[in-house]
N, C-alpha and C positions, 0 to 999 in steps of 0.2 A: 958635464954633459951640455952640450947645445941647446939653443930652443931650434925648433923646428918650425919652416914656414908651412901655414894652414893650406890643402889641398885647394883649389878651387871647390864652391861649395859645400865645405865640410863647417862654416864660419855658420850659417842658416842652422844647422841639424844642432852644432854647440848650443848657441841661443834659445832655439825651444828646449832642448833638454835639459837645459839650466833653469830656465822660469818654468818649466813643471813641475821645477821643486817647491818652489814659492816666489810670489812676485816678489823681484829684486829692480834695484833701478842699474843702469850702466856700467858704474864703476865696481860694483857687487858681481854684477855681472863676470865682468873681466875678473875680477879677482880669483870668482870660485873657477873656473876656467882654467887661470893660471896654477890655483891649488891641489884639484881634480887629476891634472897633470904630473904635480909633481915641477912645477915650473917648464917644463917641456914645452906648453905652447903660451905662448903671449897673446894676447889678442888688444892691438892698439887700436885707440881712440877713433884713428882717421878710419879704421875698419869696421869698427863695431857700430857706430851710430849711425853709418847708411845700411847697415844692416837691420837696424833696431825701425828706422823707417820703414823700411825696405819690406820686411813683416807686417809694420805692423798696417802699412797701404794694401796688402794681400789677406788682410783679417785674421792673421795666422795669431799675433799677440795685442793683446790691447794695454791701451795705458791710462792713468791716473799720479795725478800730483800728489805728493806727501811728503813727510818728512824723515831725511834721513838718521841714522844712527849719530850723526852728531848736530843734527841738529837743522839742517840746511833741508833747504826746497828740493827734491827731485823727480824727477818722474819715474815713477815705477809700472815697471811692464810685468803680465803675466799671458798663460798660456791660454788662448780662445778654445771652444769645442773645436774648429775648423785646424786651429794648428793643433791640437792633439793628436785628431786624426791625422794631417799632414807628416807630422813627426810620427808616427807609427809606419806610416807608410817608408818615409826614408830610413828610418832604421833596419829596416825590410832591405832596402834595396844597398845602404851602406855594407852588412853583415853580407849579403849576396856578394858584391865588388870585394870584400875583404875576402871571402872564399876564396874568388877565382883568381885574383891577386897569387894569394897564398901557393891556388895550384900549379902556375906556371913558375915560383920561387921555389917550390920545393926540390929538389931532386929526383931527378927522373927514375922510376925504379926498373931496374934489368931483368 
């Protein structure tokens, strides 16, 4: 199977609902992403980290240094009150678009 490239804005909706699980720092990130998937989506470096700003300048995730599982420095992000509700709301609106998607794929009934 292929990976598939990420819709536009569908890389924001990953990110929150990954560190709502628990603060992870970037490469954790991308990891449970990729495994969540089933390897299906990839999410690279150059994509993820203006993204991980990107939030966290809009108060959606906040961050903190610590130390990783082996050992190293990293910053670890998790989910603010403002991006929980955020992410609530897009899921809202993802699940809607997948709908309507869906209804003009289907076949038309006679």
């Amino acid at each position: 199977m292929s990976n598939l490239d990420l819709l536009q804005g569908t890389l924001d909706i990953l990110v929150l609902k990954t560190v709502s699980w628990q603060p992870l720092h970037g490469y954790a990130i991308a990891t449970a992403i990729k495994e969540r998937t089933d390897d299906v989506l990839l999410v690279e470096e150059g994509a993820l980290y203006p993204a991980l700003h990107r939030l966290e300048r809009r108060g959606l995730v906040a961050s903190e240094w610590g130390l990783s599982e082996n050992n190293r420095k990293a910053k670890y992000y998790r989910l603010t009150a403002a991006g929980r509700a955020e992410l609530k709301a897009a899921v809202a609106d993802w699940e809607r678009y997948v709908r309507a998607v869906g209804q003009v794929l289907r076949p038309a009934e006679r």
